[in-house]
C-alpha positions as a Markdown table, in Angstrom:
| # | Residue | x | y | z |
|---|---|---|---|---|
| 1 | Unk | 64.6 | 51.5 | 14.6 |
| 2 | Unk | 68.5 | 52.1 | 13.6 |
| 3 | Unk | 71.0 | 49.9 | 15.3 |
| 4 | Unk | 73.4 | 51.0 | 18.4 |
| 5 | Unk | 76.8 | 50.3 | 16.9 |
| 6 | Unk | 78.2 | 49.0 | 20.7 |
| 7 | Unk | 82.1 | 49.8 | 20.3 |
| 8 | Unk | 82.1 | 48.4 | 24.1 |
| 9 | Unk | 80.5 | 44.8 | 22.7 |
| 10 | Unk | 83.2 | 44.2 | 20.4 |
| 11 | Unk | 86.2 | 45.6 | 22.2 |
| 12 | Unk | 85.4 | 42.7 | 24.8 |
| 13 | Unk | 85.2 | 40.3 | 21.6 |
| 14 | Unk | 88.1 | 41.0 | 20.3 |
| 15 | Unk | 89.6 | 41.2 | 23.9 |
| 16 | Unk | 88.6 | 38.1 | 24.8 |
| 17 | Unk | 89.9 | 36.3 | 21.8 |
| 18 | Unk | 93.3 | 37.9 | 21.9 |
| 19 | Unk | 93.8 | 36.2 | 25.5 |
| 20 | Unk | 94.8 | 32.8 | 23.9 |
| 21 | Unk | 97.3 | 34.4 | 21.3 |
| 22 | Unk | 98.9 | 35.6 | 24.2 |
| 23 | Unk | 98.9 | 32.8 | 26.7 |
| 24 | Unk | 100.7 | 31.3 | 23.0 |
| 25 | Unk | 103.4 | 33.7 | 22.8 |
| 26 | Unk | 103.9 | 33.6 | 26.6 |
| 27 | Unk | 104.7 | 29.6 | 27.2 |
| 28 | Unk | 107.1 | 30.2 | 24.3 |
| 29 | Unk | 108.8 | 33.1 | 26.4 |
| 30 | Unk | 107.5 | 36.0 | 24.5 |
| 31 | Unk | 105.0 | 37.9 | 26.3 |
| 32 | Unk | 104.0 | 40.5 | 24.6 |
| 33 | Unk | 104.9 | 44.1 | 26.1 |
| 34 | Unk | 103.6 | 47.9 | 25.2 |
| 35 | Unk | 105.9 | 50.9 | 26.3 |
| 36 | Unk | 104.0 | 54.1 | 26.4 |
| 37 | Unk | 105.8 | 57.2 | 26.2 |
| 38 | Unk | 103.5 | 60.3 | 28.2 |
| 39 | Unk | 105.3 | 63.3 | 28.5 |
| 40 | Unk | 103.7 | 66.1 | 30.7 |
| 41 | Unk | 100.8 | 66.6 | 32.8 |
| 42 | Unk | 97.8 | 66.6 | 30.3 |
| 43 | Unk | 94.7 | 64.9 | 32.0 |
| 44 | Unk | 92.9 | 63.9 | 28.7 |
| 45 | Unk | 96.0 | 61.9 | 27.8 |
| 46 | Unk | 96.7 | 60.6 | 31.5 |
| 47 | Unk | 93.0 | 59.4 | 30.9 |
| 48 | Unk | 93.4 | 57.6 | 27.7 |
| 49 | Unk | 96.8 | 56.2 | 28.9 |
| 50 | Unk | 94.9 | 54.7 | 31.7 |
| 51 | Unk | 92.6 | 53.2 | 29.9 |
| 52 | Unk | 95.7 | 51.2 | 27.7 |
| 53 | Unk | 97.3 | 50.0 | 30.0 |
| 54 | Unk | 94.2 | 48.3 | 32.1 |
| 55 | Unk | 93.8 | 46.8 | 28.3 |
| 56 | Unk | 97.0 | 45.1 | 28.8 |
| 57 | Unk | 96.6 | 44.1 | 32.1 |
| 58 | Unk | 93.1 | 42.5 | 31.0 |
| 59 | Unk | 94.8 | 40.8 | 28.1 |
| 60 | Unk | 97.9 | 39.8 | 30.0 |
| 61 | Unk | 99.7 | 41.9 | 27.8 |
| 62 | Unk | 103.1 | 43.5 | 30.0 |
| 63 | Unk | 103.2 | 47.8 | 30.3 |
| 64 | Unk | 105.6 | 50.2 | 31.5 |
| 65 | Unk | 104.7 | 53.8 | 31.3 |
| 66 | Unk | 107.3 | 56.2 | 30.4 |
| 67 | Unk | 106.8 | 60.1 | 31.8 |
| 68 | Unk | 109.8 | 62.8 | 30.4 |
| 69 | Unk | 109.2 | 65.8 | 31.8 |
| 70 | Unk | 107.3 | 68.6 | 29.6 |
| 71 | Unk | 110.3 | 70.1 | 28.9 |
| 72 | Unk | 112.4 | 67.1 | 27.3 |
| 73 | Unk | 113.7 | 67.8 | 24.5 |
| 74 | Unk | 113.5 | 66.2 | 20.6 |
| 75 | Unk | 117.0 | 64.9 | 21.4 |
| 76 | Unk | 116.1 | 63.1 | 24.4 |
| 77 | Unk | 113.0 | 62.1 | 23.6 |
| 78 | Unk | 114.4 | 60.3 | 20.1 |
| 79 | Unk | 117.3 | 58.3 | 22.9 |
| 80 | Unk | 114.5 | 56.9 | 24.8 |
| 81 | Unk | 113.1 | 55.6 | 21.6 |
| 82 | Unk | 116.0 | 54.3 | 20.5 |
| 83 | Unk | 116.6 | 52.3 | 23.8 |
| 84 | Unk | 113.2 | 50.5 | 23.6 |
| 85 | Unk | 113.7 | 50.0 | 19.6 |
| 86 | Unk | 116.9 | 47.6 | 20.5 |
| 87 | Unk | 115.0 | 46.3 | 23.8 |
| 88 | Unk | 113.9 | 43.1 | 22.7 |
| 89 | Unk | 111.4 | 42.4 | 25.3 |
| 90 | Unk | 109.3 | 45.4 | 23.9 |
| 91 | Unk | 107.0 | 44.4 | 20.8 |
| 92 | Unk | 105.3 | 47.7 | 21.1 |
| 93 | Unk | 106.1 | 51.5 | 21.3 |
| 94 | Unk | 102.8 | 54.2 | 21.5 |
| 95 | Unk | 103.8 | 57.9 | 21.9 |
| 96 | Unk | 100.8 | 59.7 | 23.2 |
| 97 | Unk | 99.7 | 62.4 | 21.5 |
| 98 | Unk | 99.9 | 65.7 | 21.6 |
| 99 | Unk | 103.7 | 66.7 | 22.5 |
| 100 | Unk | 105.1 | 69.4 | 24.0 |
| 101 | Unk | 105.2 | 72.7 | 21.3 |
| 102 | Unk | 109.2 | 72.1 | 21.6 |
| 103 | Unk | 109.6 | 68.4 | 20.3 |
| 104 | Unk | 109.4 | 67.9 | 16.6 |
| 105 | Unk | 106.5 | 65.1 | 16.3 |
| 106 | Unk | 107.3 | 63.8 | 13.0 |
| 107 | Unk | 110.9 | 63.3 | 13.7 |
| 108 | Unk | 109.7 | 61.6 | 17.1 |
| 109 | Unk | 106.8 | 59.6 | 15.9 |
| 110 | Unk | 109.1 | 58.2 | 12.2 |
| 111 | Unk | 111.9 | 56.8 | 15.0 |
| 112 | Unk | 109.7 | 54.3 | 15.8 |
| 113 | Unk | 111.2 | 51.1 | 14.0 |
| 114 | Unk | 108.0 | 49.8 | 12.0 |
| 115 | Unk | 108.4 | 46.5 | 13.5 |
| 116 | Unk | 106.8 | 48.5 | 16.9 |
| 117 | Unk | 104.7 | 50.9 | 15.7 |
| 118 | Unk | 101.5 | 50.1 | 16.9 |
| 119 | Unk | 100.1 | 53.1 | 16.1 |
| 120 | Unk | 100.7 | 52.6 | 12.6 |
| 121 | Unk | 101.8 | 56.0 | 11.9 |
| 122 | Unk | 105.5 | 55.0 | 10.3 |
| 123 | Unk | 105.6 | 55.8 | 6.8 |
| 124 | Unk | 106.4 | 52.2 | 5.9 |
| 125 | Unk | 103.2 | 50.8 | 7.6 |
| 126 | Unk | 101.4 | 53.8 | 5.5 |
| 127 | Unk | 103.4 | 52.6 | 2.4 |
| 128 | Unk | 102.0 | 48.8 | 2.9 |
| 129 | Unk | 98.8 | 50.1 | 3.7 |
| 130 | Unk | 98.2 | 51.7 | 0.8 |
| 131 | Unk | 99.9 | 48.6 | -1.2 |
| 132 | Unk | 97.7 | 46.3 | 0.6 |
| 133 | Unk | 100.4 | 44.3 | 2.0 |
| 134 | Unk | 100.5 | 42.9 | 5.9 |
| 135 | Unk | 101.5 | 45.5 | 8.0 |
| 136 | Unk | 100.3 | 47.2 | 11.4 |
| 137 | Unk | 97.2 | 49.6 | 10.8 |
| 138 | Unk | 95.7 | 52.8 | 12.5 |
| 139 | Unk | 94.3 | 51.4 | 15.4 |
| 140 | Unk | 90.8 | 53.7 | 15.0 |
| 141 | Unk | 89.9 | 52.7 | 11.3 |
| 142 | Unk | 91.0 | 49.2 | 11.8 |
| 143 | Unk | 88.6 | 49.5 | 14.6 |
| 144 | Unk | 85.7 | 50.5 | 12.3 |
| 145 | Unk | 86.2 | 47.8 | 10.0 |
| 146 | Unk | 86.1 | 45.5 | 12.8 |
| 147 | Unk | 82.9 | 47.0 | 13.7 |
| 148 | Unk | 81.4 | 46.8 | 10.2 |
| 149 | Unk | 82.6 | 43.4 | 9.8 |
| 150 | Unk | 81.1 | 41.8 | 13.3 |
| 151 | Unk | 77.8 | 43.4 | 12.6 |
| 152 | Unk | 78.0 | 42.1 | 9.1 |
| 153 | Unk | 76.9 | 45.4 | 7.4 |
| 154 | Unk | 77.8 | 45.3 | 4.0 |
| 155 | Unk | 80.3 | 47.3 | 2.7 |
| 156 | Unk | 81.2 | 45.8 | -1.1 |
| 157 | Unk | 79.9 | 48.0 | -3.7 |
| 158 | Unk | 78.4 | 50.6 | -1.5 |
| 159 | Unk | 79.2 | 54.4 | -1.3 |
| 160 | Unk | 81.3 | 55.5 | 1.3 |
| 161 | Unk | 82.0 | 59.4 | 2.4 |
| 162 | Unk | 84.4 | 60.2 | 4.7 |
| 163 | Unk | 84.4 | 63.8 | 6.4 |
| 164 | Unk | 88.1 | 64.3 | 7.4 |
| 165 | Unk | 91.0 | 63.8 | 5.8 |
| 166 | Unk | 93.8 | 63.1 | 8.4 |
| 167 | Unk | 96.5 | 60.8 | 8.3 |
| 168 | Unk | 95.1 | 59.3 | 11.4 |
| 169 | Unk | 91.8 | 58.4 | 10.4 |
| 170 | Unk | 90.6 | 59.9 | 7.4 |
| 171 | Unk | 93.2 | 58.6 | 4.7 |
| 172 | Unk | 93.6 | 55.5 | 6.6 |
| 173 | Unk | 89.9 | 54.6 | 6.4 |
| 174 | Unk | 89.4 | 55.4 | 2.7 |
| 175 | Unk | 91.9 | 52.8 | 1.8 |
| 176 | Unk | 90.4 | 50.0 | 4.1 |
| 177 | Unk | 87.1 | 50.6 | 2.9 |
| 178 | Unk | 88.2 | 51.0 | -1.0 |
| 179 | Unk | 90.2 | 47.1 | -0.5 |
| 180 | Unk | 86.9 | 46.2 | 0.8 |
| 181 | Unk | 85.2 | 46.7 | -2.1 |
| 182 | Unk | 83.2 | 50.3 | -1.5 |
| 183 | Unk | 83.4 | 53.2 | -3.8 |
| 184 | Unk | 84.9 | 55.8 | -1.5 |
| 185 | Unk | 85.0 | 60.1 | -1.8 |
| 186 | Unk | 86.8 | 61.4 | 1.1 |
| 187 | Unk | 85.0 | 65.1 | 1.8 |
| 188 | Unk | 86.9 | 67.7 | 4.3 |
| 189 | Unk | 86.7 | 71.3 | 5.1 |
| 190 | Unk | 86.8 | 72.9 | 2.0 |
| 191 | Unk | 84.1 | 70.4 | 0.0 |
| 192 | Unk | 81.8 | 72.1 | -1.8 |
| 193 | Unk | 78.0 | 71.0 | -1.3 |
| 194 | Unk | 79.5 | 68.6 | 1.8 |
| 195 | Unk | 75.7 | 67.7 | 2.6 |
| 196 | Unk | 74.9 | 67.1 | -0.5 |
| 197 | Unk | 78.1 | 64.6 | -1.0 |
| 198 | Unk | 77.1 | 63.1 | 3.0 |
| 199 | Unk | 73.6 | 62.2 | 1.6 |
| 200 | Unk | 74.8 | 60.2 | -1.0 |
| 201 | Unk | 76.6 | 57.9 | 1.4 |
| 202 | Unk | 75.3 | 54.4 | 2.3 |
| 203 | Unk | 78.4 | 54.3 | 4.8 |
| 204 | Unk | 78.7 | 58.0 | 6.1 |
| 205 | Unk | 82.2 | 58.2 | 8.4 |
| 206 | Unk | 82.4 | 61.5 | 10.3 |
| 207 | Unk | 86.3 | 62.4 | 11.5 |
| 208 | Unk | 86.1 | 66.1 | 10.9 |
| 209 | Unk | 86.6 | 67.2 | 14.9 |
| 210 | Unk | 83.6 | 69.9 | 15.2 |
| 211 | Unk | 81.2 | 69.1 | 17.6 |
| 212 | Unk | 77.5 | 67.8 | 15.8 |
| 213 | Unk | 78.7 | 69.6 | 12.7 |
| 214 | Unk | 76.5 | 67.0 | 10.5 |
| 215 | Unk | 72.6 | 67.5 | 11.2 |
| 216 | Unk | 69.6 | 65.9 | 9.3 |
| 217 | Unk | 71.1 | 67.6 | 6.0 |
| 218 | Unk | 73.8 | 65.6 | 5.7 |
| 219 | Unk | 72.3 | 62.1 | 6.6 |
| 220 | Unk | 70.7 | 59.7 | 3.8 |
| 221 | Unk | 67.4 | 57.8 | 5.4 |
| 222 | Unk | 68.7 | 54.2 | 6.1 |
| 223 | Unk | 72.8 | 55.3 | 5.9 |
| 224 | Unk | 75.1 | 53.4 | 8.5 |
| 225 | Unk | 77.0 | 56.9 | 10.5 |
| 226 | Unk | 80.3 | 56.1 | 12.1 |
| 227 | Unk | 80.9 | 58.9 | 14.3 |
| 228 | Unk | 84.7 | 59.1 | 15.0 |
| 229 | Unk | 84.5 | 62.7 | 16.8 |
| 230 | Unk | 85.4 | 62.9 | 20.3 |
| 231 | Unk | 84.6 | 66.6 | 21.2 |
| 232 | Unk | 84.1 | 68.3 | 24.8 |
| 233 | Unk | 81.3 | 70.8 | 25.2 |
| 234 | Unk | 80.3 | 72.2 | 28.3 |
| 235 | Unk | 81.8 | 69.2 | 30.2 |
| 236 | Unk | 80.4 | 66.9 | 27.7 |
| 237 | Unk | 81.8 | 64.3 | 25.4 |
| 238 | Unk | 79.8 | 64.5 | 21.9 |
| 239 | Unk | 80.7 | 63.3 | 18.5 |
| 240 | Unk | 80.9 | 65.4 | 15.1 |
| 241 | Unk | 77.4 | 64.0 | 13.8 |
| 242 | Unk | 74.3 | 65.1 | 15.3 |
| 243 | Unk | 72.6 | 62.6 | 17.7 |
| 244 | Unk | 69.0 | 63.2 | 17.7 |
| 245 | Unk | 69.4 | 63.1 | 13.7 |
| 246 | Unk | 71.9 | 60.4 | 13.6 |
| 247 | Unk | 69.4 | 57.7 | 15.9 |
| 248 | Unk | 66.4 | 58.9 | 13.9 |
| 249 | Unk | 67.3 | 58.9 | 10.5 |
| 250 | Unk | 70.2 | 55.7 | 10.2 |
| 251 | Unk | 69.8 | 52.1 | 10.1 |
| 252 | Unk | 72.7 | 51.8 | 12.0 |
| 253 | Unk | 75.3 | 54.1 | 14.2 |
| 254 | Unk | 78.2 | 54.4 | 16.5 |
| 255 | Unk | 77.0 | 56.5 | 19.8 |
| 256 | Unk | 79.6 | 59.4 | 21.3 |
| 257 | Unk | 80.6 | 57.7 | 23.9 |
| 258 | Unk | 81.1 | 53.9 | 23.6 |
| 259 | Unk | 81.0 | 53.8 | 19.6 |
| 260 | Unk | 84.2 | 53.9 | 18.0 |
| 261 | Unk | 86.6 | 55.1 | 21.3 |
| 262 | Unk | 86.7 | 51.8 | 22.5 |
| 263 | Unk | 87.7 | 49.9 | 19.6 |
| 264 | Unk | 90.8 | 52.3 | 19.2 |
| 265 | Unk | 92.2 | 50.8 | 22.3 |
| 266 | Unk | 90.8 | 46.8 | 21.4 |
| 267 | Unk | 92.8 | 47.8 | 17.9 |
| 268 | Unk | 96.4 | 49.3 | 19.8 |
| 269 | Unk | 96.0 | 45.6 | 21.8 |
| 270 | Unk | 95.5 | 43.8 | 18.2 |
| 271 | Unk | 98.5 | 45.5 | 17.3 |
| 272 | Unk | 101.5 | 44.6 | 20.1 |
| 273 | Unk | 100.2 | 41.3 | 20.2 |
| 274 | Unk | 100.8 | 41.0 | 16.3 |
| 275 | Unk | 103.7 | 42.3 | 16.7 |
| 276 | Unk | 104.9 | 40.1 | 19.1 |
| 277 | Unk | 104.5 | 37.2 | 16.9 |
| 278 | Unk | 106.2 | 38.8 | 14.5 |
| 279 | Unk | 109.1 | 38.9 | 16.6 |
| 280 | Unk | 108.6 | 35.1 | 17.4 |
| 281 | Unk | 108.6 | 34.7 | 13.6 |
């Protein structure tokens, strides 16, 4: 019988032990503090912003929720930025995606100094990512590798395929899992044969954003499926991997909901309070 991957198990793990890094920092006058920027009225991303900022409360991790109106502008939008870049009391700056059709996200998400981004979006961050060298990572495939890692599934000489290619998760995850040792193809829209690439996989990561796109097909007996989709149908939230086939054919999986989601916020926490100390030096 495969293994439910609980994304709700370790998020209170890593949680729990991120309570005395912060009680540190704090009796040396540093709490940490996230500012979350949350422009318009879009109830999926009130939802999610929700959810970050009970994180931080849990944690004892300090919030303030910034709301523009959904007509601000790129201008205005990059002066709010810069005023919590020289703040000094905010380790931490998330810009909740998506933006208004107006705003020019790239410009908005690089004025992030990388010092805050704990997204892990900024080019730089990217640049030491890919140059293994300390930085803050994409909270979602820093997530899985915590995952991988606390259920001790091996990862070091195994074959990894990735469906998606995003600069979010896709790219991002390919490069954690190739420094940890896996042999990595990163598959996407346009792959030809995709199932037959997907069988191959030991490790089979699915961040392709179409609802149960990968069936039995696509699923190697005894493969570990990390289901990153987060897709709505008919009211309902499912991932990009079949579930029927996923439970009945892997060793081990991530369920839509409570795999992966969770770990993306445990991550964003991961990330403020590192970058706290690294304002404390």
């Amino acid at each position: 019988m495969a293994i439910i991957l609980d994304g709700k198990l370790i998020r209170d793990q890593i949680l729990t032990e991120l309570g005395p890094r912060v009680a540190a920092l704090t009796a040396q006058g540093c709490q940490p503090q996230l500012a979350v920027i949350l422009i318009g009225n879009n109830p999926a991303s009130e939802v999610y912003v929700r959810n970050k900022i009970a994180a931080c409360e849990k944690v004892g991790i300090l919030s303030q929720k910034l709301t523009p109106p959904a007509s601000v502008s790129t201008e205005e939008l990059l002066a709010i930025i810069d005023g919590l870049n020289k703040d000094p009391n905010v380790h931490g700056i998330l810009v909740q995606l998506p933006l208004p059709p107006q705003v020019d996200a790239s410009l908005v998400l690089d004025s992030v100094v990388p010092e805050k981004d704990v997204d892990g979006f900024h080019p730089i961050n990217s640049g030491k990512l890919l140059a293994g060298a300390p930085g803050l990572r994409p909270c979602t495939p820093s997530g899985v590798m915590e995952m991988l890692r606390r259920y001790e599934i091996p990862i070091a000489g195994r074959k990894a395929v990735i469906v998606g290619r995003s600069d979010i998760v896709g790219k991002p995850m390919a490069i954690l899992l190739l420094a940890a040792n896996a042999t990595v193809t990163i598959c996407h829209s346009r792959t030809s044969n995709l199932a037959e690439e997907c069988r191959r996989a030991d490790i089979l990561v699915a961040a392709i954003g179409r609802a149960e796109m990968l069936g039995e097909d696509y699923i190697q007996p005894g493969a570990v499926v990390i289901d990153v989709g987060m897709n709505r149908v008919d009211g309902k939230l499912t991932g990009d991997v079949d579930p029927e086939a996923m439970a009945r054919l892997s060793s081990a999986y991530t369920p839509v909901p409570g795999g992966v989601g969770p770990l993306t916020i445990a991550m964003l926490m991961s990330n403020t309070v590192q970058a706290a100390e690294g304002r404390l030096g």
